[in-house]
C-alpha positions, 0 to 999 in steps of 0.5 A: 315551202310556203313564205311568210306573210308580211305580218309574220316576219321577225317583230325584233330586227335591225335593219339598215332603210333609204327613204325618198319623200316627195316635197309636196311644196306650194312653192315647188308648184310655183316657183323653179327648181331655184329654190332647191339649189345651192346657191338659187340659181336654177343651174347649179347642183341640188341641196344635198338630200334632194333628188329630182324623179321627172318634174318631182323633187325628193327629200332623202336620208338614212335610217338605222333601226333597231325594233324590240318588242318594248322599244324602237330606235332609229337613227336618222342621217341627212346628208345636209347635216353630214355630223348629226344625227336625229334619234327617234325613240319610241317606247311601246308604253311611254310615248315617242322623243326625239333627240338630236345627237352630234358625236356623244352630246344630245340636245334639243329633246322634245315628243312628238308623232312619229315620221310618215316613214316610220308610221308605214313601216308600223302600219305595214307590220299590223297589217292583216288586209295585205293582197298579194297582187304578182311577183316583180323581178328586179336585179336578178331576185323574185319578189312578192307584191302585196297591196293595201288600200287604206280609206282615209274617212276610217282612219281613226286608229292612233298609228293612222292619226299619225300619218294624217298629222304628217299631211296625209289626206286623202286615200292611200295605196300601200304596194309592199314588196318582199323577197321571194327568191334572191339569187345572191343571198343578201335577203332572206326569202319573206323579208321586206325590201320596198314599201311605197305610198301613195295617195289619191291627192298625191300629197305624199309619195314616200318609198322605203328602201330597205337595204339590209334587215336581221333578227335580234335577240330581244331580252 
């Protein structure tokens, strides 16, 4: 039975997503490790939120997404702020706010563009041009590779600015996996599981791990 494409899976879902974001620093290029450590000191643990991947550092957090056709909410959890949370509401026809929520009192409303995270998870959803390039196994499932490059100098759609205004530079390569067969019944087959991005500049290095997804009915 032929899969879905990417494009095709459900437009309405809720999905729970780990994010690991390169910090592409001047001072990460020339200053130590201090400077991400709690308390300076080059031997002590990391802030909270910050992996180290070889010589690279990571900013990671959580998200819980709930995408309807004329609506996009996801609640965002740092673990440097374990009591808050950011709300990112994007209406299909009235822009995109932000909110930061501590228990049932938001503050410090204000617009914006979208995180680089949340514009690829979009870019990927439209996209047409996706190539499948293999099959990956990984943990006992089979999963699909597909990948797209995108060219910087014709970026000039509204979701690309966005990804520029977050620093994006120069060409970038999307490699999005999804499930093809997982042996223990937590993915549904054509359902994403990783999207990772990276440039030619190596500014931005982000990965999408998505850790559970679901259809919603959508009124």
């Amino acid at each position: 039975v032929a899969l879905p494409r990417p494009e095709d899976i459900p437009k309405s879902y809720r999905a729970k997503i780990r994010i690991h974001e390169h910090m592409y620093l001047q001072k990460e290029k020339d200053a130590s490790i201090s400077a991400f450590t709690q308390n300076g000191n080059p031997e002590d643990s990391l802030l909270a939120g910050v992996v180290k991947h070889g010589d690279k550092l990571f900013k990671t957090w959580s998200e819980d997404v709930l995408n309807l056709q004329s609506v996009r909410v996801i609640a965002r959890q740092y673990e440097m702020h374990p009591l808050q949370s950011q709300l990112d509401i994007e209406m299909s026809d009235s822009g995109r706010a932000f909110i930061d929520r501590m228990g049932d009192t938001g503050h410090n409303c204000r617009v914006g563009v979208s995180q680089l995270s949340s514009a690829l998870e979009s870019l990927i959803s439209r996209a047409s041009n996706l190539e499948l390039v293999g099959l990956v196994h990984e943990d006992g499932m089979v999963l699909r590779n597909w990948r797209m490059e995108v060219k910087s100098n014709l970026m000039n759609d509204a979701m690309s600015q966005s990804l520029i205004e977050q620093g994006f530079s120069g060409d970038i390569i999307l490699d999005y996996l999804d499930v093809d067969t997982d042996p223990m019944e937590k993915f549904e087959s054509g359902y994403p599981y990783r999207i990772r991005a990276l440039s030619s500049d190596g500014n931005t290095n982000v990965t999408l791990q998505y850790l559970e997804m679901s259809p919603v009915a959508d009124a």
